[in-house]
PDB file of N, H, CA, C and O in Angstrom:
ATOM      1  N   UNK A   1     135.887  96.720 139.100  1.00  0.00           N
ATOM      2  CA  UNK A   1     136.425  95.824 138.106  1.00  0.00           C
ATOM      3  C   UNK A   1     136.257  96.464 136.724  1.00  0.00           C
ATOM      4  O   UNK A   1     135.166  96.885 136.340  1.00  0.00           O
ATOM      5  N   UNK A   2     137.231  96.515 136.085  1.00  0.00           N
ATOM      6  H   UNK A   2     138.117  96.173 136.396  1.00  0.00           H
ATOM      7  CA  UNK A   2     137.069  96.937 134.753  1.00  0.00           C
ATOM      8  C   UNK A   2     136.451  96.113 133.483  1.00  0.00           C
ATOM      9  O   UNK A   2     136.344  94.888 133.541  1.00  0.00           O
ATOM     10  N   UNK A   3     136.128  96.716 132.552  1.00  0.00           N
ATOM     11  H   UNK A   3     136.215  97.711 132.505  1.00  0.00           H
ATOM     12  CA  UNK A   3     134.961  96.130 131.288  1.00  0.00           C
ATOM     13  C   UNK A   3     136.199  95.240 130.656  1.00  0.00           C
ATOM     14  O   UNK A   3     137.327  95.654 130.922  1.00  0.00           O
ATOM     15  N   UNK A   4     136.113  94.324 130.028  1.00  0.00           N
ATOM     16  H   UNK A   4     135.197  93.988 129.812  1.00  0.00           H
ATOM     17  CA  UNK A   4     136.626  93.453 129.149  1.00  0.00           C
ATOM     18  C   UNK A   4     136.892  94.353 127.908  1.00  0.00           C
ATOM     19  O   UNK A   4     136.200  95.330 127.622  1.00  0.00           O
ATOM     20  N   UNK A   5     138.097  93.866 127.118  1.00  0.00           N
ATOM     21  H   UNK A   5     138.659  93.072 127.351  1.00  0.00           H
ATOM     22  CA  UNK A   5     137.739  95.246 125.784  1.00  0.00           C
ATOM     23  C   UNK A   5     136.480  94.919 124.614  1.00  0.00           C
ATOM     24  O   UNK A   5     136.017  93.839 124.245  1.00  0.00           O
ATOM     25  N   UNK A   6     136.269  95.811 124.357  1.00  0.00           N
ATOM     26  H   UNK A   6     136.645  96.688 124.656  1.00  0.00           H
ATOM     27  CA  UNK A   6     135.044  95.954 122.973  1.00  0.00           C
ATOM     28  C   UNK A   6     134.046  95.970 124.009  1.00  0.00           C
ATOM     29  O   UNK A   6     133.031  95.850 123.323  1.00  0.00           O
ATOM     30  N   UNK A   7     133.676  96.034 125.137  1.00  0.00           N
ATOM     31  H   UNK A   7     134.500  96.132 125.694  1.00  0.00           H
ATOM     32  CA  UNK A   7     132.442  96.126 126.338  1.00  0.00           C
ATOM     33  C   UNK A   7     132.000  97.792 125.773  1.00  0.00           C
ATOM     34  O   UNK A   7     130.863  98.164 125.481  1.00  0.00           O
ATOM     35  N   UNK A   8     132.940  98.398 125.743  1.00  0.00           N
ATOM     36  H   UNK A   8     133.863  98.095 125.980  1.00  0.00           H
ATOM     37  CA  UNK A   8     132.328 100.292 125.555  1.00  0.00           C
ATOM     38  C   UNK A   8     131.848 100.360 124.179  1.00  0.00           C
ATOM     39  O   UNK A   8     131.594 101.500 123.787  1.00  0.00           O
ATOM     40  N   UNK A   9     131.678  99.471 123.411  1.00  0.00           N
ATOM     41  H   UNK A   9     131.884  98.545 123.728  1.00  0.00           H
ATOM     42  CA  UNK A   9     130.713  99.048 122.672  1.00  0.00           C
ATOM     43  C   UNK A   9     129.406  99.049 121.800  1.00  0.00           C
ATOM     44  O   UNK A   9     128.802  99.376 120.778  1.00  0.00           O
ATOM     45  N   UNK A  10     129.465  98.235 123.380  1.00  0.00           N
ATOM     46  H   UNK A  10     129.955  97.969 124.210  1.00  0.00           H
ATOM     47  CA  UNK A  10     127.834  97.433 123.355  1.00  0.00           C
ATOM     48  C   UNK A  10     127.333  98.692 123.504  1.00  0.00           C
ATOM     49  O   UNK A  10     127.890  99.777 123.669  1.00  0.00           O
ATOM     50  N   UNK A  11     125.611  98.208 123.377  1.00  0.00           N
ATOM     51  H   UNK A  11     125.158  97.326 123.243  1.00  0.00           H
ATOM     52  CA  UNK A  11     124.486  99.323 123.528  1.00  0.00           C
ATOM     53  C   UNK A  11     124.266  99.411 124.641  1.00  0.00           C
ATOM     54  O   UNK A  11     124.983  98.704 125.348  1.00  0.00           O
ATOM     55  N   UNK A  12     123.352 100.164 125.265  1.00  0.00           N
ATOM     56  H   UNK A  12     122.770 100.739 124.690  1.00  0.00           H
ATOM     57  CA  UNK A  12     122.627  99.550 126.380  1.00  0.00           C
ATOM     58  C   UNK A  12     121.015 100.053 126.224  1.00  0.00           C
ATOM     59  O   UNK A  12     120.637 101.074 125.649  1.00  0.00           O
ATOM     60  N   UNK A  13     120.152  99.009 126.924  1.00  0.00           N
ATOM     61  H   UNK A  13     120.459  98.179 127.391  1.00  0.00           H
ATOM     62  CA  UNK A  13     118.922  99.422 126.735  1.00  0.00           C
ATOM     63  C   UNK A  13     118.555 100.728 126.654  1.00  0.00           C
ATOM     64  O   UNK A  13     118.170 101.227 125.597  1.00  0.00           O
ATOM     65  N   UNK A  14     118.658 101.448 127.891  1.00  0.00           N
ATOM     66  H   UNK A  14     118.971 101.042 128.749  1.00  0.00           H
ATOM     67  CA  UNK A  14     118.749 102.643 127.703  1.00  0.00           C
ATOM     68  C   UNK A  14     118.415 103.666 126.604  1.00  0.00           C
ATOM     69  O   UNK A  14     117.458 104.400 126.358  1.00  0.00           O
ATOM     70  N   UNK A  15     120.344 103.239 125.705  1.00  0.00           N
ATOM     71  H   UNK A  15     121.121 102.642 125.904  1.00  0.00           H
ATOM     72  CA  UNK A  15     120.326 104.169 124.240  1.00  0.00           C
ATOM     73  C   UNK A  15     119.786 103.625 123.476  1.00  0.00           C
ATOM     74  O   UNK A  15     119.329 104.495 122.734  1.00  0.00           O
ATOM     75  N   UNK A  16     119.322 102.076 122.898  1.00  0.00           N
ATOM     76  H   UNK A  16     119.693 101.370 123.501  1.00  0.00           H
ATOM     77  CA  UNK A  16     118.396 101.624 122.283  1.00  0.00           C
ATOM     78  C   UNK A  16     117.227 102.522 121.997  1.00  0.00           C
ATOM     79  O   UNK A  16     116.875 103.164 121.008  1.00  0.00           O
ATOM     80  N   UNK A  17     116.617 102.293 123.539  1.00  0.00           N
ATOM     81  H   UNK A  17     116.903 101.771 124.342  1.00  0.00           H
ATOM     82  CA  UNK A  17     115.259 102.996 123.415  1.00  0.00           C
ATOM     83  C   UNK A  17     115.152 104.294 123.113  1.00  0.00           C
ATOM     84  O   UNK A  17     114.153 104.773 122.576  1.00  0.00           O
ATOM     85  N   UNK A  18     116.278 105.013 123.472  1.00  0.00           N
ATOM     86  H   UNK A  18     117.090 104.624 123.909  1.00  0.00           H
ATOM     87  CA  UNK A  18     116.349 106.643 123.049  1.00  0.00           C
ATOM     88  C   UNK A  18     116.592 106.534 121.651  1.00  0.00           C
ATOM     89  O   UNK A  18     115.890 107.347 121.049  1.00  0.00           O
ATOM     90  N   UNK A  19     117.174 105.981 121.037  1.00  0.00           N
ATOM     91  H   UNK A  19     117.745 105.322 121.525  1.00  0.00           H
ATOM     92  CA  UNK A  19     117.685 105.575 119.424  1.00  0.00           C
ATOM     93  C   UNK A  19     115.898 105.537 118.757  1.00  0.00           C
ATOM     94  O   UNK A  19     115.439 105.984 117.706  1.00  0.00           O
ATOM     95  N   UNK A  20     115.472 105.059 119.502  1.00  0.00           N
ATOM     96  H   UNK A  20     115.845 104.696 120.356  1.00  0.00           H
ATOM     97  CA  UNK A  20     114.222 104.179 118.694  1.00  0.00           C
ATOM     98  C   UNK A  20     113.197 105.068 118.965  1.00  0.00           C
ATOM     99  O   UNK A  20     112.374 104.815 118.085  1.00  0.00           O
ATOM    100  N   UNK A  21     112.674 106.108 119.770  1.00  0.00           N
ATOM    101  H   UNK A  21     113.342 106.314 120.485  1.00  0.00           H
ATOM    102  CA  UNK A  21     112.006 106.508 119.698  1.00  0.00           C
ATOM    103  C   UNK A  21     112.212 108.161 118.734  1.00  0.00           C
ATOM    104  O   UNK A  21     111.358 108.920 118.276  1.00  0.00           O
ATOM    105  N   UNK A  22     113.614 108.222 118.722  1.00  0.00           N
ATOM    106  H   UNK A  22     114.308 107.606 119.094  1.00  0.00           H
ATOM    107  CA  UNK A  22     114.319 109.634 118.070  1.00  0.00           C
ATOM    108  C   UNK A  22     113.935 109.026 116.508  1.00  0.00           C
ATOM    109  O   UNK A  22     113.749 109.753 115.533  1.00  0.00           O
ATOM    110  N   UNK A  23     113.865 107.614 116.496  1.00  0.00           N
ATOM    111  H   UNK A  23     114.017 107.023 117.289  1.00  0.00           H
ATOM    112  CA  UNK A  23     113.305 107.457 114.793  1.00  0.00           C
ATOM    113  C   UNK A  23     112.008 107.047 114.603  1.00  0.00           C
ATOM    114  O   UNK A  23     111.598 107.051 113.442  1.00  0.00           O
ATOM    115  N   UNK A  24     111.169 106.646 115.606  1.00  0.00           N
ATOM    116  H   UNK A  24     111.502 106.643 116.549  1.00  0.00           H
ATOM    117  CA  UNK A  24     109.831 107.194 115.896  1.00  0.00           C
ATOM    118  C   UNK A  24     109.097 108.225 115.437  1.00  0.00           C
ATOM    119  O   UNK A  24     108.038 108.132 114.815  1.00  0.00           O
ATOM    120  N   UNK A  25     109.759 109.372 115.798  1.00  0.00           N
ATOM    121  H   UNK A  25     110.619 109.447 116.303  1.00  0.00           H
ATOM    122  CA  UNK A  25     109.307 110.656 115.952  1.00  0.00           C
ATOM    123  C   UNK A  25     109.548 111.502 114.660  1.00  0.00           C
ATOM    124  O   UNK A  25     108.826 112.280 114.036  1.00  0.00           O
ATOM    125  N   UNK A  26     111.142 110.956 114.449  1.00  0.00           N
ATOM    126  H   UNK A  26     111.729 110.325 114.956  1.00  0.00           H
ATOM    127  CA  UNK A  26     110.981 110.886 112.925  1.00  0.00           C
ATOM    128  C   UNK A  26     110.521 110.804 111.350  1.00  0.00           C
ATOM    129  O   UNK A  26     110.435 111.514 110.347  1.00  0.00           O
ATOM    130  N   UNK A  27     110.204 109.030 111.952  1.00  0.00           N
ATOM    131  H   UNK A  27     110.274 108.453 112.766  1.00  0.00           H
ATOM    132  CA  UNK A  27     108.765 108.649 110.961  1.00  0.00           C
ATOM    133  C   UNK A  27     107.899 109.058 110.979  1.00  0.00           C
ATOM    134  O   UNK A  27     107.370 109.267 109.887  1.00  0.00           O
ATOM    135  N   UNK A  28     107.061 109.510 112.420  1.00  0.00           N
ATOM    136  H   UNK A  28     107.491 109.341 113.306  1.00  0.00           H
ATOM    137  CA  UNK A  28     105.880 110.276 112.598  1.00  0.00           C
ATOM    138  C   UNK A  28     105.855 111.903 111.379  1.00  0.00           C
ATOM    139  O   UNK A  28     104.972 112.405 110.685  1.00  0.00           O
ATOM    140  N   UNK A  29     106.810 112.131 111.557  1.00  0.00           N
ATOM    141  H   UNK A  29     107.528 111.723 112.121  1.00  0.00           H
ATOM    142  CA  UNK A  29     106.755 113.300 110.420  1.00  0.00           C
ATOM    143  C   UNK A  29     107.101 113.206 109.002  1.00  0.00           C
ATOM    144  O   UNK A  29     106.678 113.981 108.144  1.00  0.00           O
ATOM    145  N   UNK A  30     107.906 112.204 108.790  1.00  0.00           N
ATOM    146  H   UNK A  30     108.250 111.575 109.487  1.00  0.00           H
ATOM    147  CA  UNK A  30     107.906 111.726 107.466  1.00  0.00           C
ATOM    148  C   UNK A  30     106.510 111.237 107.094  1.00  0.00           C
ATOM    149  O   UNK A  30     106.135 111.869 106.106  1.00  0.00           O
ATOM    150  N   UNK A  31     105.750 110.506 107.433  1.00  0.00           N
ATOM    151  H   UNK A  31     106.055 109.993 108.235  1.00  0.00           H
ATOM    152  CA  UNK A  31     104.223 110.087 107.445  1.00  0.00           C
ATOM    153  C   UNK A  31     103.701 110.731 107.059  1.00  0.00           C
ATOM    154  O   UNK A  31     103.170 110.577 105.959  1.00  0.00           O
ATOM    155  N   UNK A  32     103.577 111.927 107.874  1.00  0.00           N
ATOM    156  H   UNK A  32     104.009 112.053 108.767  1.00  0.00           H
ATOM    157  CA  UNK A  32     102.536 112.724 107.950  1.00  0.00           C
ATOM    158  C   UNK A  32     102.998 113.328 106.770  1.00  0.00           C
ATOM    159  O   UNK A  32     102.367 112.981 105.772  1.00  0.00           O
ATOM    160  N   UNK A  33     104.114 114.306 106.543  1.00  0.00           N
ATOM    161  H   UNK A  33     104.627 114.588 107.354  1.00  0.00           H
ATOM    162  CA  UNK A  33     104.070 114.805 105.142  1.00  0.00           C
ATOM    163  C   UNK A  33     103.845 113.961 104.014  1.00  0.00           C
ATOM    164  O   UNK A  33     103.079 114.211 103.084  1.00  0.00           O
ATOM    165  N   UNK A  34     104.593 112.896 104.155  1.00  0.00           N
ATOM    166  H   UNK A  34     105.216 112.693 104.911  1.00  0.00           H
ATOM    167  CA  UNK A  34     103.890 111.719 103.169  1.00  0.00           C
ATOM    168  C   UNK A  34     102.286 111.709 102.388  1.00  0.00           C
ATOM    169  O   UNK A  34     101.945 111.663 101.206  1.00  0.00           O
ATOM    170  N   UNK A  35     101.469 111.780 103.783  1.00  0.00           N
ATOM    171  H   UNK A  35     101.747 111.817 104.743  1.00  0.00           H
ATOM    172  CA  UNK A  35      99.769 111.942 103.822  1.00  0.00           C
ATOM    173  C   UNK A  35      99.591 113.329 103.099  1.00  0.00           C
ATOM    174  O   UNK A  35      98.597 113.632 102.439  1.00  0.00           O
ATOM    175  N   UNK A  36     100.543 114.025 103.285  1.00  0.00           N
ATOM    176  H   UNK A  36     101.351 113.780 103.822  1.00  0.00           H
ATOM    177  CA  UNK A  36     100.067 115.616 102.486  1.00  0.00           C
ATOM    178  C   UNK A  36     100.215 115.082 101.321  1.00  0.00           C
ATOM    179  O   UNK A  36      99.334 114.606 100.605  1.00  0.00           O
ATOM    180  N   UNK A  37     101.210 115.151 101.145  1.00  0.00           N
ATOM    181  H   UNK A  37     101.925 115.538 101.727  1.00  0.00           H
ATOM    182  CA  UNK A  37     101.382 114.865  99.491  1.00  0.00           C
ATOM    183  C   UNK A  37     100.716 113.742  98.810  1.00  0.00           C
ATOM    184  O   UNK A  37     100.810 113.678  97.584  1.00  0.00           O
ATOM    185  N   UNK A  38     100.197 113.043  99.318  1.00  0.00           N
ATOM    186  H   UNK A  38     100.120 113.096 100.314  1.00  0.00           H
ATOM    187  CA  UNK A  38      99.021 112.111  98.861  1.00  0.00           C
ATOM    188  C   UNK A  38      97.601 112.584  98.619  1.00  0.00           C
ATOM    189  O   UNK A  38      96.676 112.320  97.851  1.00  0.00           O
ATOM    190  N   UNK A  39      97.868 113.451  99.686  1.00  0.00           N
ATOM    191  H   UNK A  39      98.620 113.665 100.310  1.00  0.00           H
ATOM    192  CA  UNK A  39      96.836 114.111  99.574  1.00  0.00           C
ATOM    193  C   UNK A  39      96.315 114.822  98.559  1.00  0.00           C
ATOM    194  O   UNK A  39      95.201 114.812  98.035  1.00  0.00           O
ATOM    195  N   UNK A  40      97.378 115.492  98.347  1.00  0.00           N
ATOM    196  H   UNK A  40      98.283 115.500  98.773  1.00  0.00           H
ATOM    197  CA  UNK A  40      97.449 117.056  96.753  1.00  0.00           C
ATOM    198  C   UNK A  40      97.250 116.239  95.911  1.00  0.00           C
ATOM    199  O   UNK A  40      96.329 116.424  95.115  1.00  0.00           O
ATOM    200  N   UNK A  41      98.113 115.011  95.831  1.00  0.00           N
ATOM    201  H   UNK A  41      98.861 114.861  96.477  1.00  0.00           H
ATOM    202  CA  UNK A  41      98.050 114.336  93.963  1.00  0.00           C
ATOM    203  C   UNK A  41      96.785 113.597  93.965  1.00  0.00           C
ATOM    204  O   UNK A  41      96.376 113.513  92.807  1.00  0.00           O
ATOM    205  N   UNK A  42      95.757 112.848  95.068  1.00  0.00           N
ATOM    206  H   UNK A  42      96.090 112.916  96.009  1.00  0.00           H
ATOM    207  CA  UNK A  42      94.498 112.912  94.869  1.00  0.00           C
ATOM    208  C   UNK A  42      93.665 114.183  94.266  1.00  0.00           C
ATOM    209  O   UNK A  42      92.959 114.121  93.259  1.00  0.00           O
ATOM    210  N   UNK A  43      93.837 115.125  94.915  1.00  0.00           N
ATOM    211  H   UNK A  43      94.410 115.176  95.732  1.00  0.00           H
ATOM    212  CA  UNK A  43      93.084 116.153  94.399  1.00  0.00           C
ATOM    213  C   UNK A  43      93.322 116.745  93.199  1.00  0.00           C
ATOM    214  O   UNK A  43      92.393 117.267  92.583  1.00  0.00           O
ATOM    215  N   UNK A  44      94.514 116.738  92.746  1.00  0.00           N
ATOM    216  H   UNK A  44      95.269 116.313  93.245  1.00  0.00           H
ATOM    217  CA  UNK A  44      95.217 116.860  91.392  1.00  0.00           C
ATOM    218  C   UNK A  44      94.536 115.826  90.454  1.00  0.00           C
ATOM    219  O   UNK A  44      94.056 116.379  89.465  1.00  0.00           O
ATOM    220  N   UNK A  45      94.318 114.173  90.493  1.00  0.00           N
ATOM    221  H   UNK A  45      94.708 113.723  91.297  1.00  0.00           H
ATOM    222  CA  UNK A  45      93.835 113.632  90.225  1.00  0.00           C
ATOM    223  C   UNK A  45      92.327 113.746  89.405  1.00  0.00           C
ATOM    224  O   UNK A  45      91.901 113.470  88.284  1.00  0.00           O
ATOM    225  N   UNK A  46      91.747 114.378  90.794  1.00  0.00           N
ATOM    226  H   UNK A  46      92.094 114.601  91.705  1.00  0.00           H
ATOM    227  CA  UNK A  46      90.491 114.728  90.419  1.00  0.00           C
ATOM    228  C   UNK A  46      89.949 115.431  89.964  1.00  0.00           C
ATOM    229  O   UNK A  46      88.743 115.315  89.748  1.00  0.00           O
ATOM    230  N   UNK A  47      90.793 116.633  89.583  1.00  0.00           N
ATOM    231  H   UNK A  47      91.773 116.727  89.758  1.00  0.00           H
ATOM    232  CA  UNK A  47      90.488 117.992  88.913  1.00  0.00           C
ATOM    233  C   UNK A  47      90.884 117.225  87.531  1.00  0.00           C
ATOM    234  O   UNK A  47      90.164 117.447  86.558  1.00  0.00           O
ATOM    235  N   UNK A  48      91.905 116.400  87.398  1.00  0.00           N
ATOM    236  H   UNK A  48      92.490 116.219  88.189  1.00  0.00           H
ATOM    237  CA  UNK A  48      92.060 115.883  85.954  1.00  0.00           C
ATOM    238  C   UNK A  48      91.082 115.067  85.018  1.00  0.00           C
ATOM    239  O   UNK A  48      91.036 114.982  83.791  1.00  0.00           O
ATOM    240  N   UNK A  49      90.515 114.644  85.757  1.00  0.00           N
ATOM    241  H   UNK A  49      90.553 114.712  86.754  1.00  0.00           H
ATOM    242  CA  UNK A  49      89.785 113.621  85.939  1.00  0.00           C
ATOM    243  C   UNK A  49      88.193 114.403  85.488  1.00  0.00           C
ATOM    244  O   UNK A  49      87.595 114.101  84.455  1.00  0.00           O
ATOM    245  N   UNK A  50      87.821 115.171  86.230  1.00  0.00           N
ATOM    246  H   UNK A  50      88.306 115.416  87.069  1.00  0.00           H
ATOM    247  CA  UNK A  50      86.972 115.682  86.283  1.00  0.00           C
ATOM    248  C   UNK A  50      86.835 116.911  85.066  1.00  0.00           C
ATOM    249  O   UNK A  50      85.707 117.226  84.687  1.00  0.00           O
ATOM    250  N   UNK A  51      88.097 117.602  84.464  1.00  0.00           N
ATOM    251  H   UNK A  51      89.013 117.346  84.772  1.00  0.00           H
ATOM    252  CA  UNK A  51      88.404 118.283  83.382  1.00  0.00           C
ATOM    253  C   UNK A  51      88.077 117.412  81.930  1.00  0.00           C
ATOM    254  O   UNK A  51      87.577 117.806  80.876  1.00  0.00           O
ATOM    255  N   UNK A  52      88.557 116.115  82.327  1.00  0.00           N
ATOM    256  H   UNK A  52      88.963 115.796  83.183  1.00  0.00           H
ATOM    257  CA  UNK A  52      88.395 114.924  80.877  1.00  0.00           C
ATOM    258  C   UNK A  52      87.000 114.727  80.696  1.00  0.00           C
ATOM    259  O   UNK A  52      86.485 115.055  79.627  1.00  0.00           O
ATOM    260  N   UNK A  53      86.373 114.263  81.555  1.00  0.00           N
ATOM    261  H   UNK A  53      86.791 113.997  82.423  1.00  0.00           H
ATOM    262  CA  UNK A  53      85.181 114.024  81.492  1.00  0.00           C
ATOM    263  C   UNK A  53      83.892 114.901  80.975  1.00  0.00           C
ATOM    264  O   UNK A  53      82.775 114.577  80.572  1.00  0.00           O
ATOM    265  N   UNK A  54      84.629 116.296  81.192  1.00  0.00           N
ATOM    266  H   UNK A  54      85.536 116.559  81.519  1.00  0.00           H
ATOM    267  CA  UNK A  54      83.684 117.216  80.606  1.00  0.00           C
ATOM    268  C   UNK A  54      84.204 117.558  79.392  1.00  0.00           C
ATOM    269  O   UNK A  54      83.463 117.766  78.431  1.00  0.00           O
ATOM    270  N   UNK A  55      85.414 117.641  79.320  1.00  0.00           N
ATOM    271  H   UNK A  55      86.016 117.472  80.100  1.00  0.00           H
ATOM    272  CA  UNK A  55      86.044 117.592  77.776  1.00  0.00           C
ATOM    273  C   UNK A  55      85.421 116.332  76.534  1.00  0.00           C
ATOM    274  O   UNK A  55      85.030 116.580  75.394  1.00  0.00           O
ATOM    275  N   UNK A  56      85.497 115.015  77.193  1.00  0.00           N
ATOM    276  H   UNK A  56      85.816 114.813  78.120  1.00  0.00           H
ATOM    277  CA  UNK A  56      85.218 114.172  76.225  1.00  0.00           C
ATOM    278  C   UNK A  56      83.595 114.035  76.286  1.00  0.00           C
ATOM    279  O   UNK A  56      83.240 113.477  75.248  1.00  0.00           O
ATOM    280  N   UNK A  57      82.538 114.320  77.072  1.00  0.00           N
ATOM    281  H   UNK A  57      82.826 114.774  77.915  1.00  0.00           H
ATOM    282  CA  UNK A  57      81.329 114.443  76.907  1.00  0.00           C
ATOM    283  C   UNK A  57      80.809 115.696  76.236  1.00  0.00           C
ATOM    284  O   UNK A  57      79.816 115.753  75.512  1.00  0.00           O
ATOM    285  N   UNK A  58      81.657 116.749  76.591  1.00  0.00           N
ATOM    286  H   UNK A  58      82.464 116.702  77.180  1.00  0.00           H
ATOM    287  CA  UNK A  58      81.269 117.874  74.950  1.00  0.00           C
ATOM    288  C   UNK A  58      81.625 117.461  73.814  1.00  0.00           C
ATOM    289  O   UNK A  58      81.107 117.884  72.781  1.00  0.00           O
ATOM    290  N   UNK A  59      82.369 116.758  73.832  1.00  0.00           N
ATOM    291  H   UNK A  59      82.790 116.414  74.671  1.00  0.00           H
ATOM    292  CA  UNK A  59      83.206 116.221  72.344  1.00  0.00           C
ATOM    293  C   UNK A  59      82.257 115.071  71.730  1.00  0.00           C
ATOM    294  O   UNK A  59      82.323 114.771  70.538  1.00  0.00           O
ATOM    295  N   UNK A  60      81.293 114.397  72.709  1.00  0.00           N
ATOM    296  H   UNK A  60      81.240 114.641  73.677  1.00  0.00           H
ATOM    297  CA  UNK A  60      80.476 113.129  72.300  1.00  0.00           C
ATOM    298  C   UNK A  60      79.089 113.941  72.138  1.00  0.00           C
ATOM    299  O   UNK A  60      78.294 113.422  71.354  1.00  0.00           O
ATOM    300  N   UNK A  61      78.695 115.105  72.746  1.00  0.00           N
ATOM    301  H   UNK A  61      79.340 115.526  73.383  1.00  0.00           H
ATOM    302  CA  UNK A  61      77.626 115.768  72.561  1.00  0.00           C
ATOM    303  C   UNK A  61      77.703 116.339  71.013  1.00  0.00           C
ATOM    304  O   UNK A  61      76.932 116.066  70.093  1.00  0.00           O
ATOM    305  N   UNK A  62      78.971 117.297  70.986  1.00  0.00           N
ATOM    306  H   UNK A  62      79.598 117.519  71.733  1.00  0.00           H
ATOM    307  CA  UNK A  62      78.936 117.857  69.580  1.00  0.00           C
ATOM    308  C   UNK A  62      78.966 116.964  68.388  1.00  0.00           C
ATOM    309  O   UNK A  62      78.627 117.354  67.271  1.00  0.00           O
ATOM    310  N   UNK A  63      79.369 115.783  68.644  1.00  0.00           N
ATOM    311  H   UNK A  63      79.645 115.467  69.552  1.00  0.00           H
ATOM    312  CA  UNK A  63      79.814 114.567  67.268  1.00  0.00           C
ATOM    313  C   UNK A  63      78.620 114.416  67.095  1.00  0.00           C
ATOM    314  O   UNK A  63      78.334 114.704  65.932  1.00  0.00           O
ATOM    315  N   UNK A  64      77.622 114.052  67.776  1.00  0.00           N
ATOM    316  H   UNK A  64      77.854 113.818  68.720  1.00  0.00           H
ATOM    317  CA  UNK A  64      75.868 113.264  67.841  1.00  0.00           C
ATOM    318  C   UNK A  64      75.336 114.605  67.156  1.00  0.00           C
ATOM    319  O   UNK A  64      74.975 114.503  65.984  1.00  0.00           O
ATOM    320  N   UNK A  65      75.233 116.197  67.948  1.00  0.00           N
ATOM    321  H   UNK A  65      75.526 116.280  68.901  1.00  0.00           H
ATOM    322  CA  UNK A  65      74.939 116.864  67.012  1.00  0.00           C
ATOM    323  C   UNK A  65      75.191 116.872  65.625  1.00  0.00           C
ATOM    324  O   UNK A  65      74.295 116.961  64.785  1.00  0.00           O
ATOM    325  N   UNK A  66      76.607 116.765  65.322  1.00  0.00           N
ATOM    326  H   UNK A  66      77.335 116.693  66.004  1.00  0.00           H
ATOM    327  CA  UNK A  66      76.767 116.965  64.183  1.00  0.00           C
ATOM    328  C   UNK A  66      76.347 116.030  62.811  1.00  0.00           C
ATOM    329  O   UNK A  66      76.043 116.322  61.654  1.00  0.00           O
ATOM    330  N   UNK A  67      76.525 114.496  63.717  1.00  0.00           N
ATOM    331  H   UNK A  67      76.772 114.259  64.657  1.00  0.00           H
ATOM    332  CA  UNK A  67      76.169 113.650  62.780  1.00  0.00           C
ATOM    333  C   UNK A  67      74.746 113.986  62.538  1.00  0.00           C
ATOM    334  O   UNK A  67      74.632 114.089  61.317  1.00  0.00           O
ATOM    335  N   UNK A  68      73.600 114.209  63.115  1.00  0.00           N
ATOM    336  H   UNK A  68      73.693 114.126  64.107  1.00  0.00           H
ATOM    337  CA  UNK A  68      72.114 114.328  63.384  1.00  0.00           C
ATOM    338  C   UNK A  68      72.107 115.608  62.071  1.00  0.00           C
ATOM    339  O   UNK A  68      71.619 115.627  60.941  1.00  0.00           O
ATOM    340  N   UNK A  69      72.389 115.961  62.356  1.00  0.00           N
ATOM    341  H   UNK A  69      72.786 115.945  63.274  1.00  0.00           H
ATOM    342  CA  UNK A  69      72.401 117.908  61.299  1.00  0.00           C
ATOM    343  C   UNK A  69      72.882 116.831  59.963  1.00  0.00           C
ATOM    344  O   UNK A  69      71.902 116.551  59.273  1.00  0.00           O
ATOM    345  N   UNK A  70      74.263 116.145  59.443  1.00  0.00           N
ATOM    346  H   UNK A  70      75.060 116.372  60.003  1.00  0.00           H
ATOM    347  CA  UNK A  70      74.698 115.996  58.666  1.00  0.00           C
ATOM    348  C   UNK A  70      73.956 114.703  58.163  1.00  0.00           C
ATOM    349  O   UNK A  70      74.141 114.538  56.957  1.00  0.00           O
ATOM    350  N   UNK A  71      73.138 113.704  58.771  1.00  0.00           N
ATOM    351  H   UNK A  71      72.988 113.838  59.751  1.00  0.00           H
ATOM    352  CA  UNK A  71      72.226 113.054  58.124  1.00  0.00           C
ATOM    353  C   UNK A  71      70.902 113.596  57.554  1.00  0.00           C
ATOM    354  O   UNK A  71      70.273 112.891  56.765  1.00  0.00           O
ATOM    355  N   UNK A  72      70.289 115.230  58.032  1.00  0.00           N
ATOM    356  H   UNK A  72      70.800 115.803  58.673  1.00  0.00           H
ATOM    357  CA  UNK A  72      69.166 115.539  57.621  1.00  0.00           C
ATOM    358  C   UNK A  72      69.673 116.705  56.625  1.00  0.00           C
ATOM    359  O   UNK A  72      68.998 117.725  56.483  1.00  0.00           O
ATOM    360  N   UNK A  73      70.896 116.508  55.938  1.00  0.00           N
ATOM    361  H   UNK A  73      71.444 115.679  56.053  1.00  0.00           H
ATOM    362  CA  UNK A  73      71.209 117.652  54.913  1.00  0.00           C
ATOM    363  C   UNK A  73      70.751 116.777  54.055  1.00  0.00           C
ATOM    364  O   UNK A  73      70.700 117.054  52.857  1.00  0.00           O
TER     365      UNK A  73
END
């Protein structure tokens, strides 16, 4: 017996599931590079982070020196 028309169509479970796991596998690697690059701009982060902090605590060390020297002139 032949399909009704618009029947060649439809999906069938089958290609569903092949559909769905081909974008599965997909995402699985989009993810994961995702996680890299989250990764780097944390660490990027922290080198910035960690650059300021020693920048603005020499900068609060030398001011205290200086004021200390410039009150005993």
């Amino acid at each position: 017996m032949d399909r009704p028309p618009g029947w060649t169509d439809l999906a069938t479970n089958q290609a569903l599931d092949l559909k769905m796991d081909a974008l599965r596998a997909e995402l699985r690697g989009e993810m994961a590079e995702l996680r890299g690059e989250m990764a780097e701009l944390s660490a990027s982060v922290d080198r910035h982070l960690r650059t300021q902090t020693i920048v603005m605590t020499t900068t609060l060390i030398a001011g205290i020196t200086l004021s200390a020297t410039l009150s005993h002139v």
